[in-house]
C-alpha positions as CSV (number, residue, x, y, z in Angstrom):
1,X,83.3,29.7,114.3
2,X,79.8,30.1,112.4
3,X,78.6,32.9,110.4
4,X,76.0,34.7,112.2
5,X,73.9,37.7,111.0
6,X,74.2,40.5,113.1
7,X,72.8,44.4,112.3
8,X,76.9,45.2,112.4
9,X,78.8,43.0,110.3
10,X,82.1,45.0,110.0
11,X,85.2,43.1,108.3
12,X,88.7,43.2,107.2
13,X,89.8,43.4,103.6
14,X,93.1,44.4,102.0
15,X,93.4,47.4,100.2
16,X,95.4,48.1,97.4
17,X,96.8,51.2,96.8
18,X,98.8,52.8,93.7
19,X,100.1,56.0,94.7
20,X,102.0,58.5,92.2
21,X,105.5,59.2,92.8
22,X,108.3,61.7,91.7
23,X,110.2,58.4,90.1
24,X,106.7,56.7,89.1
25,X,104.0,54.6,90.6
26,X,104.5,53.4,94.3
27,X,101.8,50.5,95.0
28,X,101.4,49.3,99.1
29,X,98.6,47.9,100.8
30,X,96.6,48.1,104.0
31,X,94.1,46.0,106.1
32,X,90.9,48.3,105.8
33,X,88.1,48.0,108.2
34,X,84.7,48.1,106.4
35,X,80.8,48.2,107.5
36,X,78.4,46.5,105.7
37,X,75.9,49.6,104.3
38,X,71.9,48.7,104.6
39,X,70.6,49.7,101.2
40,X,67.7,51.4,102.2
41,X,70.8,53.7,104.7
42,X,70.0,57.5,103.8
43,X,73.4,58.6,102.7
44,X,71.6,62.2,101.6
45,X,74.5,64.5,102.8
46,X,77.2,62.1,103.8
47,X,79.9,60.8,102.3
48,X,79.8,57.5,101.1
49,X,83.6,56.9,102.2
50,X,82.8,57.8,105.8
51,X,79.7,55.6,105.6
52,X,81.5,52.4,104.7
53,X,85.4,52.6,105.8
54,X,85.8,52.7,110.1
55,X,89.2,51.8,110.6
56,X,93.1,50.6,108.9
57,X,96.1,48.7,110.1
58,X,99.3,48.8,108.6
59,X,99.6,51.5,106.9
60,X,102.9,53.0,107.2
61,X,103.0,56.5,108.5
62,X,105.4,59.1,109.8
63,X,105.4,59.8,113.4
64,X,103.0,62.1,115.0
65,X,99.7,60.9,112.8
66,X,97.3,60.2,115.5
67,X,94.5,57.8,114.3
68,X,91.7,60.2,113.7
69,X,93.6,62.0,111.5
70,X,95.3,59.2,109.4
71,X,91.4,57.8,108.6
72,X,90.8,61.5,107.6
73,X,94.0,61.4,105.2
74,X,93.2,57.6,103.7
75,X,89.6,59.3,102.9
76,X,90.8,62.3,101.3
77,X,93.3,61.4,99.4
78,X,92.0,60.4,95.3
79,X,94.5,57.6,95.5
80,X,93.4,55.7,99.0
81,X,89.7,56.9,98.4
82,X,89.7,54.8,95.4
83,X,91.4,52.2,96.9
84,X,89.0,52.3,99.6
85,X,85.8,51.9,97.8
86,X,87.6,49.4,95.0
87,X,88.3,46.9,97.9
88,X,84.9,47.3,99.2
89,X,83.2,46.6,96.3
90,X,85.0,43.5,95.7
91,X,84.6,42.4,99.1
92,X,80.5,42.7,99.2
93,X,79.9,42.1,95.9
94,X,81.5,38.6,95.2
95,X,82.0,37.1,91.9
96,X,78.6,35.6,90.8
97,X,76.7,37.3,93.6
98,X,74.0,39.3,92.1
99,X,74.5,43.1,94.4
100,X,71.5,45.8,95.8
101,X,74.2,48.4,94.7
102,X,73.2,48.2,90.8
């Protein structure tokens, strides 16, 4: 299938995630599901994370999460927040791609 330009590019991308445990570092992944932010997008009060990250798959959860509030936890928590806008970054900006976020 072609690439086509469209106003809503959203795409899949692993994240990888090192999480802090009792018995040390635990790392797991997840399929995030990103938007492509505009650069001229007026992010004055909103959160970047919530701008950029839409959906995940795979992410192993105890019973009872409901979706909504498993994006809220991946967005909140330090160590899936950075995860979330590492894999991003590295998804958009491509090695030897010059990048409107610098």
């Amino acid at each position: 299938m072609a690439f086509k330009l469209s106003k809503t590019n959203n795409f899949n991308t692993k994240v990888e995630v090192v999480t802090p445990t009792e018995s040390g570092e635990q790392k797991w992944s997840f399929t995030g599901t990103f938007r492509i932010l505009p650069a001229d997008e007026d992010l004055a009060g909103k959160d970047y994370v919530d701008a950029i990250f839409v959906g995940a798959q795979g992410v192993p959860v105890e019973d009872g999460i409901s979706e909504a509030d498993l994006l809220n936890l991946l967005k909140k928590r330090p160590d899936t927040r950075n995860a979330i806008v590492s894999a991003y970054n590295k998804a958009v900006v491509k090695k030897n791609q010059t990048s409107s976020l610098f």
